[in-house]
C-alpha positions in Angstrom: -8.4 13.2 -7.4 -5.8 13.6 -4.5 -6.6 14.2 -0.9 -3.8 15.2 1.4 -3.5 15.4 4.6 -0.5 17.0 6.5 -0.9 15.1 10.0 -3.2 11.9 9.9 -5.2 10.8 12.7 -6.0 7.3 11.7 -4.6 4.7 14.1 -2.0 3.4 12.1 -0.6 6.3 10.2 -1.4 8.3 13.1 1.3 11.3 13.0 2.4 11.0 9.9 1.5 12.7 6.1 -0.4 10.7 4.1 -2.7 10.9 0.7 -6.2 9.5 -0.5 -6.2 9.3 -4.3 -9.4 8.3 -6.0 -10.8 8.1 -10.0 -13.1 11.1 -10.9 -16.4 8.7 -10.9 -15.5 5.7 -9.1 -13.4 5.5 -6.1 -11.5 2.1 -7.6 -10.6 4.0 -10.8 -6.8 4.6 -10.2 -6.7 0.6 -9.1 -5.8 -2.3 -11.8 -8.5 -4.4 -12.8 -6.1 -6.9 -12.2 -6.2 -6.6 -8.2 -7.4 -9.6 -6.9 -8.9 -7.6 -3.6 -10.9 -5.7 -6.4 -14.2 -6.7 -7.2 -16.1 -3.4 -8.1 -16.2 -3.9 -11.7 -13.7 -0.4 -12.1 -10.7 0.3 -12.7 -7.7 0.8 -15.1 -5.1 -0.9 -17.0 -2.9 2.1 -17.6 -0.4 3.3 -15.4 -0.2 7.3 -14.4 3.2 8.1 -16.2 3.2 11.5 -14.7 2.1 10.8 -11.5 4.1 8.1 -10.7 7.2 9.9 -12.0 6.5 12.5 -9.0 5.3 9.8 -6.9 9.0 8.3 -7.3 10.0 12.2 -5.8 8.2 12.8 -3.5 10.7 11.9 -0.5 11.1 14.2 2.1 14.3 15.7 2.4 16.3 13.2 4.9 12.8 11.7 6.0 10.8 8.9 4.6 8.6 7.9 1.9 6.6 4.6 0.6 2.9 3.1 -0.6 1.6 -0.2 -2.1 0.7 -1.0 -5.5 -1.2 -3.5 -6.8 0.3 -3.3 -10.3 3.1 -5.6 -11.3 6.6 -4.3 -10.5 7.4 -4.5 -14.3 5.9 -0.8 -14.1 7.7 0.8 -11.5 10.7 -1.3 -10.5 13.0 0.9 -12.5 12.4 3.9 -9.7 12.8 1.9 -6.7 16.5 3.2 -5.9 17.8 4.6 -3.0 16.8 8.2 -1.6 13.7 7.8 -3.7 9.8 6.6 -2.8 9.5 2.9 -1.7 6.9 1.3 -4.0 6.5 -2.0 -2.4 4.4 -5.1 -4.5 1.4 -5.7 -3.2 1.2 -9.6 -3.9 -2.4 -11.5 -3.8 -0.9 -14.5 -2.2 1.8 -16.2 -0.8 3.0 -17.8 -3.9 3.4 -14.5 -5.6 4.9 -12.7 -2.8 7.6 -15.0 -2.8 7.9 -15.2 -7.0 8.5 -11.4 -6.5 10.6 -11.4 -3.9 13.0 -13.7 -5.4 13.1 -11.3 -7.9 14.2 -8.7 -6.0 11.3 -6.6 -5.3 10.5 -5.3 -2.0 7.3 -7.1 -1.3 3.8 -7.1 1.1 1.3 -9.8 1.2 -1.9 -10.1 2.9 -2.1 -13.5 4.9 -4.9 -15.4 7.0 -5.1 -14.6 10.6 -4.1 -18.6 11.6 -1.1 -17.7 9.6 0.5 -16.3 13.0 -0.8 -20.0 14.6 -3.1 -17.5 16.8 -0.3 -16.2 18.7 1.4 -12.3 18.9 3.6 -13.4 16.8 6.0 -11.2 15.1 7.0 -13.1 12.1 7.1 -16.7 10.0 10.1 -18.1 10.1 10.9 -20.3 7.1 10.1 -24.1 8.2 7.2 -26.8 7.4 4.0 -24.6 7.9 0.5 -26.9 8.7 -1.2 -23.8 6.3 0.9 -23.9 3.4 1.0 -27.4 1.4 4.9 -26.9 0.6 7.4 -25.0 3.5 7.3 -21.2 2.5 10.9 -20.3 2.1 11.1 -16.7 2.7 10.5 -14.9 6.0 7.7 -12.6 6.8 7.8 -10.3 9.3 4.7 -9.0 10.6 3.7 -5.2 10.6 4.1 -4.4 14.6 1.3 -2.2 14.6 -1.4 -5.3 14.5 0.3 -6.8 18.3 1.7 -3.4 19.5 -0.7 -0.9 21.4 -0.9 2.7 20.5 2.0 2.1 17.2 1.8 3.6 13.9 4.0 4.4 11.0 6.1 7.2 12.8 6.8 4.4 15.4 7.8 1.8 13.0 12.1 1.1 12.6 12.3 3.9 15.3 11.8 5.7 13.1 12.8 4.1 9.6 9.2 2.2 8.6 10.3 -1.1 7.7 8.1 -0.5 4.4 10.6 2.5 3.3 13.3 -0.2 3.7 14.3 -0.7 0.3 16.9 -3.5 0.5 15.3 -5.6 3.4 15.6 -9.4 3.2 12.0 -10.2 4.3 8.4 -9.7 3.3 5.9 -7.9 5.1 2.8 -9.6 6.2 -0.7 -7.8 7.1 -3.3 -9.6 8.5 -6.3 -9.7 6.5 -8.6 -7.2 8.1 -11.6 -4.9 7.1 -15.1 -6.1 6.8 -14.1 -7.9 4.1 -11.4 -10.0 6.0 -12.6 -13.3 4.8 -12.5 -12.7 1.5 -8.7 -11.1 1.2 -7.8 -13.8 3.2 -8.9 -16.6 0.3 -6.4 -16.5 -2.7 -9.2 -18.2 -4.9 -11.8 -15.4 -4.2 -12.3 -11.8 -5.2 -13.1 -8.5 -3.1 -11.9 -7.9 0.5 -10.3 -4.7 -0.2 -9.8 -3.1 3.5 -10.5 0.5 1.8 -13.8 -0.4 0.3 -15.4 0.2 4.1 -15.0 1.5 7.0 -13.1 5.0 7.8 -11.0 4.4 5.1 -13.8 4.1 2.5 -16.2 6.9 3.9 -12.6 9.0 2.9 -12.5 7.4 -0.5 -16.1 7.7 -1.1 -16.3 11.5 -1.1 -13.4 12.3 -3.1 -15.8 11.3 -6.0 -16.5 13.4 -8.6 -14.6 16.7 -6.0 -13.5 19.5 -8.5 -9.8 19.3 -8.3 -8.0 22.0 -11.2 -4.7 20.7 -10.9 -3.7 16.5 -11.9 -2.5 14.4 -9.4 0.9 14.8 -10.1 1.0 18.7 -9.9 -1.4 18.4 -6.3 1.5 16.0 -4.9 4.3 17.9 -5.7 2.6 21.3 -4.0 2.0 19.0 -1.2 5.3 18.1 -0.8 6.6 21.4 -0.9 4.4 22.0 2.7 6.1 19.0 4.6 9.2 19.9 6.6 12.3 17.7 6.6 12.3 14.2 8.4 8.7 13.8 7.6 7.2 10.4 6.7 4.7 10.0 4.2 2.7 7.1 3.2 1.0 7.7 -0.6 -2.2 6.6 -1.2 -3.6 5.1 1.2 -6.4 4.1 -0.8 -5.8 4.3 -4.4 -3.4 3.3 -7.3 -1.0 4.4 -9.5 -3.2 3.6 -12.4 -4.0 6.8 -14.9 -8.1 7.6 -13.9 -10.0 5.3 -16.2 -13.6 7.4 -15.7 -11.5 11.1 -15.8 -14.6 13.6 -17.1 -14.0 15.9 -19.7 
């Protein structure tokens, strides 16, 4: 199931196009079991070959276009050329965000919020960290909509979201947040998916079990036909590009 929605309102996507997508009986469905933020007891091992080939697509003409996966880059890393959806890794710690970075991959991370020492800070700059028991080598810069007022996506890279950057030579870093904060913040725990509450989740929620005639893939590509150039979208805010493991029939 895919909800879009032309002009969001949310705070941080706020003026831009963004989509909900959701499993036909659970809302985690679409998301790898894998996920570390996932403790629902759903989801899928399978990738969406057809929707993530139109994922890869759906660009607008000269404008922007990127999401977060949870599923290993092994899946997808083969589409993230230029001109062409940013698929960024969404890594469950540190340690992995720098593995796949080294690797080549553009890369998020979720980190504690005494990861920024407490400050407005706007990144980590690679040195001896009191946090991390060896010196974290890469630098993470930190998305500017947590320390800037009124920001969102259209804002970001004036312009140019810093998470459609393909070839960037840093990671992103959120701030664990949600009211599971706690727990996306702990590397050795489960759950604290930001989507499972909140706004976010009341959105999620209700897609459940919607009547939707067309798949995924086919819903995105109409939608993309409706955006005008220089749009920026960002895909699924909540969701996966895992093939719907509870799909009726």
């Amino acid at each position: 199931m895919l909800k879009t929605v032309e002009i969001s309102r949310a705070l941080k996507t706020k003026g831009i196009a963004v989509t909900y997508r959701s499993g036909s009986t659970n809302m985690f469905n679409t998301c790898p079991t894998s996920c570390a933020l996932n403790d629902s007891g759903n989801g899928t091992n399978e990738i969406d070959i057809e929707y993530l080939k139109v994922l890869s697509d759906a660009r607008p003409r000269r404008g922007f276009s990127f999401t977060y996966s949870h599923f290993k880059p092994v899946y997808y890393s083969h589409l993230n050329v230029p001109n062409k959806t940013v698929v960024n890794y969404s890594a469950d710690n540190l340690t992995h965000a720098e593995a796949y970075f080294r690797g080549g991959h553009p890369v998020v991370t979720v980190v504690a919020p005494d990861f920024w020492n407490n400050r407005q800070k706007k990144e980590y700059v690679p040195k001896k960290s009191p946090i991390l028991k060896e010196p974290f080598l890469q630098k993470i810069i930190r998305c500017p909509a947590e320390y800037l007022d009124n920001f969102s996506c259209r804002d970001c890279g004036n312009g140019r979201p810093l998470c459609a950057r393909l070839d960037r030579n840093y990671i992103i870093g959120f701030t664990a947040h949600g009211y599971k904060k706690n727990l996306a913040a702990a590397p050795s725990k489960s759950g604290g998916c930001y989507a499972g509450g909140g706004n976010v989740a009341i959105h999620w929620r209700n897609m459940v079990k919607q009547q939707q005639k067309k798949t995924d893939a086919e819903s995105l590509q109409d939608f993309m036909r409706t955006l005008p150039p220089l749009s920026i979208i960002r895909h699924h805010v909540a969701g996966d590009l895992g093939k719907d493991s509870g799909t009726i029939t």
